[in-house]
HTML snippet that shows the backbone in 3Dmol.js (N, CA, C, O; Angstrom):
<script src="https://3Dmol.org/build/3Dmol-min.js"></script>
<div id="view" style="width:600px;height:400px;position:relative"></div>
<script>
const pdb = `
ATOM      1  N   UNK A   1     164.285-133.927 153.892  1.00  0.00           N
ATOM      2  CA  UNK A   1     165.332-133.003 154.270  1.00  0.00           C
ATOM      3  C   UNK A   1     166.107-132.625 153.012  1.00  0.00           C
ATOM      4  O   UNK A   1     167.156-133.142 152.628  1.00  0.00           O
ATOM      5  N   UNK A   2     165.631-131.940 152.608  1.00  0.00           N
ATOM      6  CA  UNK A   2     166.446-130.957 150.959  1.00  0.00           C
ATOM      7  C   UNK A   2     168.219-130.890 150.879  1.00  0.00           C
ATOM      8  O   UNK A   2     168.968-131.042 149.914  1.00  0.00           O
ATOM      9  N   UNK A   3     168.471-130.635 152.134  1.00  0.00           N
ATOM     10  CA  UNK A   3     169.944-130.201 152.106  1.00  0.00           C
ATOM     11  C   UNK A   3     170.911-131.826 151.834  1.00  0.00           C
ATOM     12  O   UNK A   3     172.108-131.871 151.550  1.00  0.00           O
ATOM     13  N   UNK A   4     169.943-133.093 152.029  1.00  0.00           N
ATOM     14  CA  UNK A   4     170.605-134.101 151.907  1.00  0.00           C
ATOM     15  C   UNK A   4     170.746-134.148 150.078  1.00  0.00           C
ATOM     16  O   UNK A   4     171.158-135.190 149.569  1.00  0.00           O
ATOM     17  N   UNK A   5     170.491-133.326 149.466  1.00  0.00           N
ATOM     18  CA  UNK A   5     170.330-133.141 148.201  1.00  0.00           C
ATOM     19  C   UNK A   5     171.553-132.643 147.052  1.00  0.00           C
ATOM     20  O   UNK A   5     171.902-133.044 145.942  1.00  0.00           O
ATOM     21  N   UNK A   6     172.032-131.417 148.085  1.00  0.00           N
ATOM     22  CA  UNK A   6     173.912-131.126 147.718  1.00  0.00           C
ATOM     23  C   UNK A   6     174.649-131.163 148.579  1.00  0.00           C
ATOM     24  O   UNK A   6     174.374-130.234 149.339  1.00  0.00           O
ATOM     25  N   UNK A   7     175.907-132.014 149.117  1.00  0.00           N
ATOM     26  CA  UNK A   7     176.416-131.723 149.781  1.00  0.00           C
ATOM     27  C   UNK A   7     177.332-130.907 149.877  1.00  0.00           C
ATOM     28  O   UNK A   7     177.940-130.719 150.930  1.00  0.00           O
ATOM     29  N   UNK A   8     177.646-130.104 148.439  1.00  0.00           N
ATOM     30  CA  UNK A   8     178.289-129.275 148.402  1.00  0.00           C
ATOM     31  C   UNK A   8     177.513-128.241 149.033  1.00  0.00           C
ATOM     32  O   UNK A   8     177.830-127.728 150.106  1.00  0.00           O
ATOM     33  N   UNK A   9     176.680-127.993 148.485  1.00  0.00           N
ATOM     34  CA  UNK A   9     175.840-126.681 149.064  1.00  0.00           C
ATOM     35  C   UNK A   9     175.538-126.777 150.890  1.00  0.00           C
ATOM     36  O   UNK A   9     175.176-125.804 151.551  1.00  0.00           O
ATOM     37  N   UNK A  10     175.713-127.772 151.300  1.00  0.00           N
ATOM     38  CA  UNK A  10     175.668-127.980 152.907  1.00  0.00           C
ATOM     39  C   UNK A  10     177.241-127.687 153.283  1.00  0.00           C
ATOM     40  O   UNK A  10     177.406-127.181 154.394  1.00  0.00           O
ATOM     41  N   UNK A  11     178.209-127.896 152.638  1.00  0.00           N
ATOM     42  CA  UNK A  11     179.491-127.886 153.088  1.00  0.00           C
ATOM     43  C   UNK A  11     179.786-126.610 152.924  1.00  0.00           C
ATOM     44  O   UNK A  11     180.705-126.128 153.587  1.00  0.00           O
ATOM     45  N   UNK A  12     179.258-126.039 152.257  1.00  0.00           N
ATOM     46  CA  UNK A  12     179.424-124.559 151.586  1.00  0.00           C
ATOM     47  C   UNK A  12     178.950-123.521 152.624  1.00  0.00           C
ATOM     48  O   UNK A  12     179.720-122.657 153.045  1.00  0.00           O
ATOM     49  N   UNK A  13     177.571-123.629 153.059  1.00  0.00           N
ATOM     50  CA  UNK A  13     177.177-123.176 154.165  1.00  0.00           C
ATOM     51  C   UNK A  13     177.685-123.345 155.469  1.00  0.00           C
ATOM     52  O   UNK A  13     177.498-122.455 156.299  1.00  0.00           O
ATOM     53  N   UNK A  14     178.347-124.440 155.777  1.00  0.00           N
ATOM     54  CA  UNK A  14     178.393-124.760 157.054  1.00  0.00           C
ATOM     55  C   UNK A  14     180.077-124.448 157.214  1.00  0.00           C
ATOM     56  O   UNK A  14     180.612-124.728 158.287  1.00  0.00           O
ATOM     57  N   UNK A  15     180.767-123.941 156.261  1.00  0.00           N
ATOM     58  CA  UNK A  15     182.050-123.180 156.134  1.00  0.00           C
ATOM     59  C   UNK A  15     182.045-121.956 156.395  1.00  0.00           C
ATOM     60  O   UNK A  15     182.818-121.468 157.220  1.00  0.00           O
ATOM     61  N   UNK A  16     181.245-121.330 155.788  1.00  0.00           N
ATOM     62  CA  UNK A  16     180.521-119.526 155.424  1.00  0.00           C
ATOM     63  C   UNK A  16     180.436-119.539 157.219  1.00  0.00           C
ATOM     64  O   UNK A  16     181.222-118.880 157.900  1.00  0.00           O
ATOM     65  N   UNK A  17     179.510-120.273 157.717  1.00  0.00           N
ATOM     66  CA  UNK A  17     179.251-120.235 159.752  1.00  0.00           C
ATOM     67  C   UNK A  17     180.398-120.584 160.178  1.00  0.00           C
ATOM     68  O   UNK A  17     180.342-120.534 161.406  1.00  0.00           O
ATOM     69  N   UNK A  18     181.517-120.946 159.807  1.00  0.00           N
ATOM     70  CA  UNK A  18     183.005-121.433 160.416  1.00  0.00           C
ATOM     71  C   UNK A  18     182.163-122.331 161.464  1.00  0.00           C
ATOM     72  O   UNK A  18     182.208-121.984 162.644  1.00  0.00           O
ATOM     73  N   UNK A  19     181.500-123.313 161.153  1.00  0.00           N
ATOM     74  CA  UNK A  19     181.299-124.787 162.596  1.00  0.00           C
ATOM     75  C   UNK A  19     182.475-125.194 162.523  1.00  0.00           C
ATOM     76  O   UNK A  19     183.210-125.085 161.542  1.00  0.00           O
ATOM     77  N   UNK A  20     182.741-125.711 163.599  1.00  0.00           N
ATOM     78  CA  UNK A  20     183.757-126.563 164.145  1.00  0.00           C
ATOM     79  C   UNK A  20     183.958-128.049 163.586  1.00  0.00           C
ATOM     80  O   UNK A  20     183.053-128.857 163.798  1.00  0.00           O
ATOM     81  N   UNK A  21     185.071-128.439 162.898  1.00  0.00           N
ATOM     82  CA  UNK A  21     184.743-129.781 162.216  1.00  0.00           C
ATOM     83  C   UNK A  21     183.989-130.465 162.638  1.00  0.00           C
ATOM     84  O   UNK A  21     183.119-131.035 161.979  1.00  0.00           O
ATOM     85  N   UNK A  22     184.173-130.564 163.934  1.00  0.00           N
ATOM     86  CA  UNK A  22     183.394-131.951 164.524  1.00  0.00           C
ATOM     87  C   UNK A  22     181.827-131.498 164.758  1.00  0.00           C
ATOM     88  O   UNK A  22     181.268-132.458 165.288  1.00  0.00           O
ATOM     89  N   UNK A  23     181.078-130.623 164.608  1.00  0.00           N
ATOM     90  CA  UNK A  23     179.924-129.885 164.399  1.00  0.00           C
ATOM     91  C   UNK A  23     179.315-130.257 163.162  1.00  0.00           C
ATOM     92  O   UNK A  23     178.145-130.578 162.952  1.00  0.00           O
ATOM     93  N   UNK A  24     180.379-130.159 162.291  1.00  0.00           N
ATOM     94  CA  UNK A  24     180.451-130.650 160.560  1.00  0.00           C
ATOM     95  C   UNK A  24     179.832-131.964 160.577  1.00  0.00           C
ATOM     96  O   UNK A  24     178.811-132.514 160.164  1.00  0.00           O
ATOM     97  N   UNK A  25     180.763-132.200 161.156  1.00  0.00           N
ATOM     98  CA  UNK A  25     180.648-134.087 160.727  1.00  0.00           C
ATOM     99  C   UNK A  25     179.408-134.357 161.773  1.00  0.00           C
ATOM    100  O   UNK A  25     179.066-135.519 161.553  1.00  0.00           O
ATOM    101  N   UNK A  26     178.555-133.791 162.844  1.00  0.00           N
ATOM    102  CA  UNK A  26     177.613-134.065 163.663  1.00  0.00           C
ATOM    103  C   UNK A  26     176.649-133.934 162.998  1.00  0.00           C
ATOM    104  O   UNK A  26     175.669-134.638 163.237  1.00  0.00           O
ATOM    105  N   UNK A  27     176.623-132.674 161.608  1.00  0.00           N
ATOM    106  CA  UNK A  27     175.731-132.277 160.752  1.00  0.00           C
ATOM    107  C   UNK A  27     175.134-133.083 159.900  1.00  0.00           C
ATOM    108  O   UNK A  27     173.933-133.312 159.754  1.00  0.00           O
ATOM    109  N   UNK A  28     176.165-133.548 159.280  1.00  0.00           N
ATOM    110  CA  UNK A  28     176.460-134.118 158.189  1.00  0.00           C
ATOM    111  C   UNK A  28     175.609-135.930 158.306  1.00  0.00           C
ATOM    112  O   UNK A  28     175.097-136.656 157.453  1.00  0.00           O
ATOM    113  N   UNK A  29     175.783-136.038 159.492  1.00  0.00           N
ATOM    114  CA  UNK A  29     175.400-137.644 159.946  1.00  0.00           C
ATOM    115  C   UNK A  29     174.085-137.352 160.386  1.00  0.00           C
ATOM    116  O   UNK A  29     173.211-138.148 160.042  1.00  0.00           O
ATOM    117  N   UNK A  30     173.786-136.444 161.026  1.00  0.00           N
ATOM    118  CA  UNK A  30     172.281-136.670 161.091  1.00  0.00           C
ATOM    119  C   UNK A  30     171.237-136.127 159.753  1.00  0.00           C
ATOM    120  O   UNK A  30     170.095-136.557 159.593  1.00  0.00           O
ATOM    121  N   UNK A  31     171.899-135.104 158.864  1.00  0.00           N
ATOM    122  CA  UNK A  31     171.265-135.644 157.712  1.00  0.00           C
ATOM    123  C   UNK A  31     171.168-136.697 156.463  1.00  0.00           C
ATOM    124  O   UNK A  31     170.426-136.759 155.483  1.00  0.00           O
ATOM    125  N   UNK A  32     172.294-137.528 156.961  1.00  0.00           N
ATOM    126  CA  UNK A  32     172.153-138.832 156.190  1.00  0.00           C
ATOM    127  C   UNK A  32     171.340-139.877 156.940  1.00  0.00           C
ATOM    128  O   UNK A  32     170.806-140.814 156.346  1.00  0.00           O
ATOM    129  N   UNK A  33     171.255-139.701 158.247  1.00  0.00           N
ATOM    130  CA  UNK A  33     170.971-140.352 159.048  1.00  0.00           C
ATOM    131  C   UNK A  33     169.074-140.094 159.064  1.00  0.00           C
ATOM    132  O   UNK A  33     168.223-140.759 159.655  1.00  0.00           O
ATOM    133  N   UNK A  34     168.937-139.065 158.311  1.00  0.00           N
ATOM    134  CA  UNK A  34     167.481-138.003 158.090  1.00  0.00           C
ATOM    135  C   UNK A  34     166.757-137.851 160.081  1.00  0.00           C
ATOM    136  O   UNK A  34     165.649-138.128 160.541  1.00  0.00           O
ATOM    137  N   UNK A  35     167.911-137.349 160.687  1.00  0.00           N
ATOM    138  CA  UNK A  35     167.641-136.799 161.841  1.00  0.00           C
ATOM    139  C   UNK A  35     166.657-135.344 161.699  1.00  0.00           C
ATOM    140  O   UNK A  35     167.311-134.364 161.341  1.00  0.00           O
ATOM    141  N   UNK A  36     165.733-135.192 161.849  1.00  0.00           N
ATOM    142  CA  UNK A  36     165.512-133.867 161.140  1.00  0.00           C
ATOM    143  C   UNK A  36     165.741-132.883 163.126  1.00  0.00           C
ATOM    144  O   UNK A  36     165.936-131.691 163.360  1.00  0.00           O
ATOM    145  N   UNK A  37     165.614-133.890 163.960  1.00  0.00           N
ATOM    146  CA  UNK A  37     165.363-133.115 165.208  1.00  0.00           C
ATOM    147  C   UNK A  37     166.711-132.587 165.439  1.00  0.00           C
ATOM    148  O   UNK A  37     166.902-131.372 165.484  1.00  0.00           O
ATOM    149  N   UNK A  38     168.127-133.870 165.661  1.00  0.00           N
ATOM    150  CA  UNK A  38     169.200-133.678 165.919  1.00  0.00           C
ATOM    151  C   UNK A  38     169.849-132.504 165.320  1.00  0.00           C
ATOM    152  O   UNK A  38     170.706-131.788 165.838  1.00  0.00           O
ATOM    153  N   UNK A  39     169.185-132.385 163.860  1.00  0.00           N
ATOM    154  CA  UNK A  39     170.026-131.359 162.698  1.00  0.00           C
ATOM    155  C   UNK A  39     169.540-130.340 163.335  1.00  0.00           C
ATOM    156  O   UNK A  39     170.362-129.464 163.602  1.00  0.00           O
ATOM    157  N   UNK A  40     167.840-130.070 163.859  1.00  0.00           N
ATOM    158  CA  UNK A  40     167.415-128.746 164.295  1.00  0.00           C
ATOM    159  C   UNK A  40     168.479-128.283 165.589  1.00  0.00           C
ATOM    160  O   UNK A  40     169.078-127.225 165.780  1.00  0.00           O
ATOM    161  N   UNK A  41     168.445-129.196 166.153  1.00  0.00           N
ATOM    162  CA  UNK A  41     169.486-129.140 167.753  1.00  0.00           C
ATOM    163  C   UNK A  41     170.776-128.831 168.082  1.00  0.00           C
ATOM    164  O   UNK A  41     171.254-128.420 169.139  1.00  0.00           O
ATOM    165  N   UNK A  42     171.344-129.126 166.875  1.00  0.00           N
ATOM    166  CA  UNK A  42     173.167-128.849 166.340  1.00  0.00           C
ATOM    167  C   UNK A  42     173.039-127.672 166.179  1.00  0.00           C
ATOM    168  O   UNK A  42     173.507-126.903 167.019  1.00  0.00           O
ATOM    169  N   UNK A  43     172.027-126.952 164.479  1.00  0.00           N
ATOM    170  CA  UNK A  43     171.974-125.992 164.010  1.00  0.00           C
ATOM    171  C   UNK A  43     171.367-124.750 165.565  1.00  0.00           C
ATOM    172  O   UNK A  43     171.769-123.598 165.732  1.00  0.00           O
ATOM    173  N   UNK A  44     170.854-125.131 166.013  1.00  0.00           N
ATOM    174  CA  UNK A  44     170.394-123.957 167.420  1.00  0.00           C
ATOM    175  C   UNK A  44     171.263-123.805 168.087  1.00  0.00           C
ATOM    176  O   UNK A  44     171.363-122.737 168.692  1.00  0.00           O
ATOM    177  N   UNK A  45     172.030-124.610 168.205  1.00  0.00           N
ATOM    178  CA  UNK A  45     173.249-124.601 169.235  1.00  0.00           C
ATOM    179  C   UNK A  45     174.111-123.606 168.550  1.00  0.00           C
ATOM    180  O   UNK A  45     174.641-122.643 169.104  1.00  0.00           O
ATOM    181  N   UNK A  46     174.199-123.908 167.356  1.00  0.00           N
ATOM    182  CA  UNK A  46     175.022-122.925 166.658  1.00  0.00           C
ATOM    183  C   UNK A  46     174.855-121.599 166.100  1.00  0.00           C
ATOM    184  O   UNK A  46     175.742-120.894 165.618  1.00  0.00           O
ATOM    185  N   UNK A  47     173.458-121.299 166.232  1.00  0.00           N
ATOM    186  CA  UNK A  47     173.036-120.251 166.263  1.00  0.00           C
ATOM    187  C   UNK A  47     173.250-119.315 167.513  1.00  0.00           C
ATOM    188  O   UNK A  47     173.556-118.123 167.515  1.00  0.00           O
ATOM    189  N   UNK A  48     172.965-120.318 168.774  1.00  0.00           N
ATOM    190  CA  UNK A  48     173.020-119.583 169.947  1.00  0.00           C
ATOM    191  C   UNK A  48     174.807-119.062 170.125  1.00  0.00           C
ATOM    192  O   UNK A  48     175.317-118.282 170.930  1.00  0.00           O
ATOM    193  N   UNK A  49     175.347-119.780 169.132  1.00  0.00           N
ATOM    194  CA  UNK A  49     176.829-119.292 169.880  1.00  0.00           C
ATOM    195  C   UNK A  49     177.045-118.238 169.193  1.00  0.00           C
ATOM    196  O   UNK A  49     177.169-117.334 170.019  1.00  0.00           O
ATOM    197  N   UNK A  50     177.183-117.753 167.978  1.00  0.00           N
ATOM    198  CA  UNK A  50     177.038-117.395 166.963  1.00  0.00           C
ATOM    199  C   UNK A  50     176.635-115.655 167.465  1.00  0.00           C
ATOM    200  O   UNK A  50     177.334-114.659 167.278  1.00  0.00           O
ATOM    201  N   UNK A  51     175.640-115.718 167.961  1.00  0.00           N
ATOM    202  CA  UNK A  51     173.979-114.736 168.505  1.00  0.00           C
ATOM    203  C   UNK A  51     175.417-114.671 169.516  1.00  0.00           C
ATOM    204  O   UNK A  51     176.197-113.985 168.855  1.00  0.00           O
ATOM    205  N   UNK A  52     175.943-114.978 170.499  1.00  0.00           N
ATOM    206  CA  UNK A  52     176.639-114.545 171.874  1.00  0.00           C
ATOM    207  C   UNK A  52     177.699-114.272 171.037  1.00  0.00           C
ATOM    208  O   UNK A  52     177.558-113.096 170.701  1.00  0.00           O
ATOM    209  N   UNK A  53     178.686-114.734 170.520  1.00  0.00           N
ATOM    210  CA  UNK A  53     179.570-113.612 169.595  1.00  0.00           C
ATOM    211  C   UNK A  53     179.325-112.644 169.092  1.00  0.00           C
ATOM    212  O   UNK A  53     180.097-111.727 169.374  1.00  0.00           O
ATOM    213  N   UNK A  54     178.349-112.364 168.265  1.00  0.00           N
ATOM    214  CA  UNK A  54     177.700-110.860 167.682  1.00  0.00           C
ATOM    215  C   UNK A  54     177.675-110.125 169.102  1.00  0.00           C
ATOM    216  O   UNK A  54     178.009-108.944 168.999  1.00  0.00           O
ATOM    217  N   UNK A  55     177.412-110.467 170.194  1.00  0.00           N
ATOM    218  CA  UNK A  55     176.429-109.559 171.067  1.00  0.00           C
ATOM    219  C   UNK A  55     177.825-108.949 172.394  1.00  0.00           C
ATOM    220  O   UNK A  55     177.847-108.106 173.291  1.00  0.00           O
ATOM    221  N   UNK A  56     178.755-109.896 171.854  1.00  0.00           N
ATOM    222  CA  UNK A  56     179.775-109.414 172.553  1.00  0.00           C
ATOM    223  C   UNK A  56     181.334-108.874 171.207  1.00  0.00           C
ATOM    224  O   UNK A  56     182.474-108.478 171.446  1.00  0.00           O
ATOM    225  N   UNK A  57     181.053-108.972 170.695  1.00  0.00           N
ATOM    226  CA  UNK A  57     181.723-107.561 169.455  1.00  0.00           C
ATOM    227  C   UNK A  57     180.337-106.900 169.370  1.00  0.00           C
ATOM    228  O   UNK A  57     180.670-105.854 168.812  1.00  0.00           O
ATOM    229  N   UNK A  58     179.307-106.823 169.506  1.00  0.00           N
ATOM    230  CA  UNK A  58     178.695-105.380 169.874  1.00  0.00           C
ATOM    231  C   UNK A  58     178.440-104.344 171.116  1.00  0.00           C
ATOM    232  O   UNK A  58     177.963-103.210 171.057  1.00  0.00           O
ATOM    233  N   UNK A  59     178.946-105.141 172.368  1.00  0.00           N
ATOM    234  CA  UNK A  59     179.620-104.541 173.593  1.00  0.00           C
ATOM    235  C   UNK A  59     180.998-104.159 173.278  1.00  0.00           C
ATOM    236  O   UNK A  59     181.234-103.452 174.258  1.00  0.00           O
ATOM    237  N   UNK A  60     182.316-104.144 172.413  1.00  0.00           N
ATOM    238  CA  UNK A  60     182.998-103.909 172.163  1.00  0.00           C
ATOM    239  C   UNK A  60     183.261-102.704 171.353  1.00  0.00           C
ATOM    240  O   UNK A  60     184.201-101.928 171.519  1.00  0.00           O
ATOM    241  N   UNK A  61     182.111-102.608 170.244  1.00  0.00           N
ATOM    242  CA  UNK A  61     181.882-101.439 169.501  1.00  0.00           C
ATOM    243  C   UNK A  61     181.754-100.469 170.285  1.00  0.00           C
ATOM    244  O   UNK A  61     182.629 -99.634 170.515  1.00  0.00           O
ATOM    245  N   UNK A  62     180.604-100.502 170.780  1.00  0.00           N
ATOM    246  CA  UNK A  62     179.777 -99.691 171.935  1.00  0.00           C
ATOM    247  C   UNK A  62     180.822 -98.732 173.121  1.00  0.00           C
ATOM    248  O   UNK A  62     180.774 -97.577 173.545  1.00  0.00           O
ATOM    249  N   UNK A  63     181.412 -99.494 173.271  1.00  0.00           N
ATOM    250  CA  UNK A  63     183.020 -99.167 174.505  1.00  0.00           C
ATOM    251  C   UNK A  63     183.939 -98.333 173.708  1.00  0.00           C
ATOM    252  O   UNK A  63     184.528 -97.389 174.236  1.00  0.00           O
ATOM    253  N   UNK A  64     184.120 -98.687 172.238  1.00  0.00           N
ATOM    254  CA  UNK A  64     184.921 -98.072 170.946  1.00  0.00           C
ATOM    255  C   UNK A  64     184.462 -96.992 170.507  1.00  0.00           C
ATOM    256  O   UNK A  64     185.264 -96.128 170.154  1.00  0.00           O
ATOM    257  N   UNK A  65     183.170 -96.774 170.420  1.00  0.00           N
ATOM    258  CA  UNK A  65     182.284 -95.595 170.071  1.00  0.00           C
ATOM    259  C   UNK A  65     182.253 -94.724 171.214  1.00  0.00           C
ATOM    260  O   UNK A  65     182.015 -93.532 171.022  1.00  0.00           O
ATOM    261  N   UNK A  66     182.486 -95.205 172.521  1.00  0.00           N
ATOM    262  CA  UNK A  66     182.452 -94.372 173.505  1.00  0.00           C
ATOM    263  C   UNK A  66     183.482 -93.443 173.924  1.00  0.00           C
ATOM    264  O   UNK A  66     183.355 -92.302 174.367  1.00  0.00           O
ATOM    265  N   UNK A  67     184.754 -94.279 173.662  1.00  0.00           N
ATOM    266  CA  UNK A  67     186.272 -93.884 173.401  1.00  0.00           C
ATOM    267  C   UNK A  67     186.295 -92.317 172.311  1.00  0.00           C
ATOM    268  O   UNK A  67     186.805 -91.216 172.515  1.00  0.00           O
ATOM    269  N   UNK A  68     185.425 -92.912 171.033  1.00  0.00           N
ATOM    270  CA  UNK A  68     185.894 -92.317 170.310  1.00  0.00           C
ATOM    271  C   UNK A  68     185.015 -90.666 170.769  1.00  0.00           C
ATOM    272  O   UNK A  68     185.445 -89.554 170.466  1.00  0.00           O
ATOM    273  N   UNK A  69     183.942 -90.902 171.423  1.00  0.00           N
ATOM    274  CA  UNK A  69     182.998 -89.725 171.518  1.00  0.00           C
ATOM    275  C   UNK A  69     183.631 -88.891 172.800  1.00  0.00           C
ATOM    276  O   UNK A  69     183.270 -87.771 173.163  1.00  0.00           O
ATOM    277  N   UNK A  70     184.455 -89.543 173.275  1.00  0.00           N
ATOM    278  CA  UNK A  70     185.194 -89.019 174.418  1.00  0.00           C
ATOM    279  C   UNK A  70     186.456 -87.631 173.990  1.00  0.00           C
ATOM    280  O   UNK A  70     186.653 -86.489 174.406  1.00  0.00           O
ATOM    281  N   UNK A  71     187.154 -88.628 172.829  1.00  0.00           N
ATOM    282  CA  UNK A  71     188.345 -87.790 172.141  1.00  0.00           C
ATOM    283  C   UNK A  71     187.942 -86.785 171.582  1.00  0.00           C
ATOM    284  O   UNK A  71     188.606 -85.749 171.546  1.00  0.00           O
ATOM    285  N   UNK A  72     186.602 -86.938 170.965  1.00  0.00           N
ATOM    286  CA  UNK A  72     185.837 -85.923 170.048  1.00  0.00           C
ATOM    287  C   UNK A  72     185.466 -84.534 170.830  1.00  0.00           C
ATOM    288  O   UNK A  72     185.573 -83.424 170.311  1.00  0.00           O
ATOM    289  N   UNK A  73     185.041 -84.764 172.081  1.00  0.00           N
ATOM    290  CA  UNK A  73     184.778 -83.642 172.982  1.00  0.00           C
ATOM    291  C   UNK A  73     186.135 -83.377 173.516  1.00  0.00           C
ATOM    292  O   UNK A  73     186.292 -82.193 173.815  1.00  0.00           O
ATOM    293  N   UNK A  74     187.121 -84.115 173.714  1.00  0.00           N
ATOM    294  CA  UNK A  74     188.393 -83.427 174.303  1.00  0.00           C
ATOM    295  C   UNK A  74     188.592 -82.588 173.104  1.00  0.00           C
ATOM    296  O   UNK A  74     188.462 -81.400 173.397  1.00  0.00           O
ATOM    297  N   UNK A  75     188.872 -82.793 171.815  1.00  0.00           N
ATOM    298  CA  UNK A  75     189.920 -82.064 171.011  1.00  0.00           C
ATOM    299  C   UNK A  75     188.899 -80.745 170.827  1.00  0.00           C
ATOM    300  O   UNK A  75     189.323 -79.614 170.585  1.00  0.00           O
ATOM    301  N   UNK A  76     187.346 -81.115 171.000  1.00  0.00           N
ATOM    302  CA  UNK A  76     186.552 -79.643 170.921  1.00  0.00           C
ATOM    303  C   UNK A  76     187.497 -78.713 171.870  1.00  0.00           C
ATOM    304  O   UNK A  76     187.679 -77.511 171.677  1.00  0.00           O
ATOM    305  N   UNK A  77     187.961 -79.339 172.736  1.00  0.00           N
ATOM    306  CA  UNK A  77     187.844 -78.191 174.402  1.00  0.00           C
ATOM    307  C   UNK A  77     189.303 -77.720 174.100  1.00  0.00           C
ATOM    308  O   UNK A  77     189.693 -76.683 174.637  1.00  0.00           O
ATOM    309  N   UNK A  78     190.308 -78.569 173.096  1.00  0.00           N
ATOM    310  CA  UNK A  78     191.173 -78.075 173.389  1.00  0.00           C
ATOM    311  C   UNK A  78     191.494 -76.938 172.245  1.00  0.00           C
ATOM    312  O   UNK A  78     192.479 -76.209 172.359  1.00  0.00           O
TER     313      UNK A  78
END
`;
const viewer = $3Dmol.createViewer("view");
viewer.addModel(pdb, "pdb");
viewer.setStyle({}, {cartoon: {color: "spectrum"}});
viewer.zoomTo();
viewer.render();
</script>
């Protein structure tokens, strides 16, 4: 497991994803621990949340862009 190699460079990354301390420290122990499954299992989890935030600020855009395409045809008409 490579990343047990810097822990700066793991702390560095796992800041950049804003995990949740205690995500951190779940990380952090199963690669000292050379969990390679647990680390895959944390890191998916955190992907999956991650993936549902993007996908709901991109239903938000979408509603924003709709707004805006709305005003765009009013001020044509007016």
């Amino acid at each position: 497991m490579s990343l047990r190699n810097s822990s700066t460079e793991l702390q560095l990354w796992m800041s950049v994803c804003d995990f949740p301390k205690e995500i951190q420290d779940q990380i952090r122990q199963a690669v000292r621990d050379h969990q390679s499954a647990e680390l895959l299992y944390l890191l998916q989890g955190q992907r999956c949340q991650l993936m549902d935030q993007l996908h709901a600020a991109q239903r938000k855009v979408d509603a924003l862009d709709y707004g805006l395409r709305l005003a765009e045809q009013g001020k044509k008409k007016l």
